[in-house]
C-alpha positions in Angstrom: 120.2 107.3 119.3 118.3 103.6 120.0 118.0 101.6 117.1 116.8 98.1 115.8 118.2 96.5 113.3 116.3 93.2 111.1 119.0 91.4 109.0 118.0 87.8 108.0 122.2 86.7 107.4 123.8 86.7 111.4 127.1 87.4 110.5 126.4 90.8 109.0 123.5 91.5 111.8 126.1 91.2 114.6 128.9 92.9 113.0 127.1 95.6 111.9 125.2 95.7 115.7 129.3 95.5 117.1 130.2 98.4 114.6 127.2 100.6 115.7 127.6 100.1 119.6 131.1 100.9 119.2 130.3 104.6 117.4 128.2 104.9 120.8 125.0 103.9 119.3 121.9 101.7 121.5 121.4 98.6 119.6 118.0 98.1 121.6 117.7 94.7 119.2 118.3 92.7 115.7 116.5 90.3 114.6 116.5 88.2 112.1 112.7 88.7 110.4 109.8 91.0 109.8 107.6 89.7 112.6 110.2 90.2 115.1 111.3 93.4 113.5 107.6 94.6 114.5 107.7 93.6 118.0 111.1 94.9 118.9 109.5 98.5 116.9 106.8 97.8 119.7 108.7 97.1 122.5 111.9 99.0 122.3 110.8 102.2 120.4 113.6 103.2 118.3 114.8 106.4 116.9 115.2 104.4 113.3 114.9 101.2 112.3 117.7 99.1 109.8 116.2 96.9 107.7 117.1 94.5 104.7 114.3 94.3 101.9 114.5 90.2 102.1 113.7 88.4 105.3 112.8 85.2 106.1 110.4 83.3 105.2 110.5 84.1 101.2 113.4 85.7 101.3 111.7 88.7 98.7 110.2 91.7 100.3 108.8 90.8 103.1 111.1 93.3 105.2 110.5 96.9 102.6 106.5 95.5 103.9 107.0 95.7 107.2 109.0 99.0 106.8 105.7 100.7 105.3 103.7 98.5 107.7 106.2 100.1 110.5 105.9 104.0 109.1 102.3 103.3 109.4 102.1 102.3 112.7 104.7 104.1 114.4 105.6 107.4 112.5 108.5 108.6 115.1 110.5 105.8 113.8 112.7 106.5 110.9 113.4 103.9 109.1 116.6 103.3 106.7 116.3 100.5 104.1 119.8 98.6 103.7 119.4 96.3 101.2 121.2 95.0 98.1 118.4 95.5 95.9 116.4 99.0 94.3 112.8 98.4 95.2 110.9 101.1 93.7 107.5 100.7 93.8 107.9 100.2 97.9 110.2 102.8 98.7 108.1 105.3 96.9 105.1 104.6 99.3 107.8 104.9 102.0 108.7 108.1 100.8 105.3 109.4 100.5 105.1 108.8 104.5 106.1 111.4 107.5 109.8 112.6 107.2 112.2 109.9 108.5 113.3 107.7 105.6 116.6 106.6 104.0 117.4 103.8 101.4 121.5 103.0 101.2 122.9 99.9 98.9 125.2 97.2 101.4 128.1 97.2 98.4 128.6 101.3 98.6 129.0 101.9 101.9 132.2 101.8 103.0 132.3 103.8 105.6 131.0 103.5 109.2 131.2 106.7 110.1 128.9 107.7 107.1 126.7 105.0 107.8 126.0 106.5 111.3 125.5 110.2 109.6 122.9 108.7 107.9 121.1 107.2 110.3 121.4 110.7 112.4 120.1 112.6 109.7 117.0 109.8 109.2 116.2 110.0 113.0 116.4 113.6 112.5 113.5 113.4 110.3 115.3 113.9 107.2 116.6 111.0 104.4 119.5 109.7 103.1 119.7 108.3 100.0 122.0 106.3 98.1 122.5 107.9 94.7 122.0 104.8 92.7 118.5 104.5 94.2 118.0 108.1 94.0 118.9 107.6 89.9 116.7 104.3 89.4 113.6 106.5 91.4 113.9 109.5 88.6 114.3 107.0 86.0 110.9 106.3 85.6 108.1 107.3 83.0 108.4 110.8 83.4 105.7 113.8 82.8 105.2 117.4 82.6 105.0 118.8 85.8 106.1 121.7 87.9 109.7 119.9 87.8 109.7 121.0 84.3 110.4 124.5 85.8 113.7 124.0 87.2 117.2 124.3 85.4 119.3 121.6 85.2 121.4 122.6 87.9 118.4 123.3 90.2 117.6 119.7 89.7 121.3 118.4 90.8 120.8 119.9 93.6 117.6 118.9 94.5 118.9 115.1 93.7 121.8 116.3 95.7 119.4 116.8 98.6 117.4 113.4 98.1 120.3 112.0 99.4 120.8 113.9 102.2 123.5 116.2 101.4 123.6 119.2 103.2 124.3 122.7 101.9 127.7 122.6 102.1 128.1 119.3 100.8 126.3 120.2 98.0 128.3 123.6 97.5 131.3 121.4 97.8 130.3 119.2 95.2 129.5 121.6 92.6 132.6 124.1 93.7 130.4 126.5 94.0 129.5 129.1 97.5 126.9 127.9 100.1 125.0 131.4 99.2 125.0 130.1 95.4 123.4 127.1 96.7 121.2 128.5 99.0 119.4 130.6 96.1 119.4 127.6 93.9 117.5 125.9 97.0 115.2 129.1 97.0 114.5 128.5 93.9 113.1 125.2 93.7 110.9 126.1 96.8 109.2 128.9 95.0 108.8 126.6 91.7 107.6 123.5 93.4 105.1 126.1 95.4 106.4 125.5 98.7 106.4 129.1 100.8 108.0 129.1 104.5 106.0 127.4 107.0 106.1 127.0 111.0 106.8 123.4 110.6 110.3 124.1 108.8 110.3 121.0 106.3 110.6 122.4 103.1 113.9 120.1 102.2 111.8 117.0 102.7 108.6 118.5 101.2 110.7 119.3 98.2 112.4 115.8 97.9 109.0 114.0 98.0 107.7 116.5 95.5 110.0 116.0 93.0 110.1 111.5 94.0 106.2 111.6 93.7 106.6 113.5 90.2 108.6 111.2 88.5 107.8 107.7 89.8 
């Protein structure tokens, strides 16, 4: 996995560039701003992309607008927000893009080894996001929609899935069995409207579906 990391503060750009390379991931570059975020997108094609929302020169959001500038240009590139902040309104128009996006808070990961598992799963083409931001995303003005269809424990899991979680995870989580999770999962697909296809992304279909409902 080649990735590219743009993180304005050095200390936490190289340590987290040392961390990654020692997990046996390509740190192709990281840079310290949005401009040089682009051309290292450009040069070095990466599986995903880490960037912090605030980047030099304002220090506000110029990095979440090179992210959507990046999912514009270059599609194939995951890109995983790592930020201390919630931005909303940008991450939903990163959401709305091709498959390939996660959004993790600095203070809650504590673990490396997850860190990399989302990444993997954002290069993969799926997300991975933090709960917090999955929470502050649903909290907005919400209104009648298909959503309203689904039980209360159909939508756990399908915030359960926002984040990433696989089935298992999510069985764990709930102590329930995979199977029970599995038909909860079927569930949601036939609610939402969203029959098998060749293409196989129902998950991320239905994760947008519900993010696009209730922003």
């Amino acid at each position: 996995m080649r990735v590219v990391i743009a993180e304005d503060s050095a200390l936490l750009r190289d340590g987290l560039a040392q961390l990654l390379q020692l997990r046996g991931v390509e740190v192709a570059a990281a840079v310290g701003d949005a401009d040089a975020l682009l051309s290292a997108v450009v040069e070095h094609r990466p599986d995903v992309a880490v960037v912090d929302i605030r980047l030099p020169p304002t220090q506000t959001d110029e990095g979440i607008r090179a992210a959507v500038r990046l999912r514009k240009e270059h599609p194939g590139t995951g890109v995983l927000i790592f930020s201390q902040y919630v931005e909303t309104t940008y991450a939903t128009q990163l959401l709305g893009e091709p498959a390939g996006f996660g959004y993790l808070l600095k203070e809650r990961v504590v673990d490396i080894g997850e860190f990399v598992d989302a990444m993997e799963r954002v290069a993969g083409g799926g997300t991975a996001l933090d709960p917090e931001v999955v929470a502050q995303l649903f909290g907005a003005s919400r209104r009648a929609t298909a959503l309203d269809r689904l039980t209360p424990r159909e939508r756990e899991v399908l915030a359960l899935m926002a984040e990433g979680r696989t089935n298992h995870a999510i069985a764990t989580a709930f102590t329930v069995s995979e199977r029970a999770v599995e038909k909860h999962i079927a569930n949601i697909f036939s609610k939402l409207d969203l029959p098998p296809s060749e293409t196989g992304h129902r998950r991320v279909l239905a994760v947008l579906r519900y993010l696009d409902a209730v922003s």
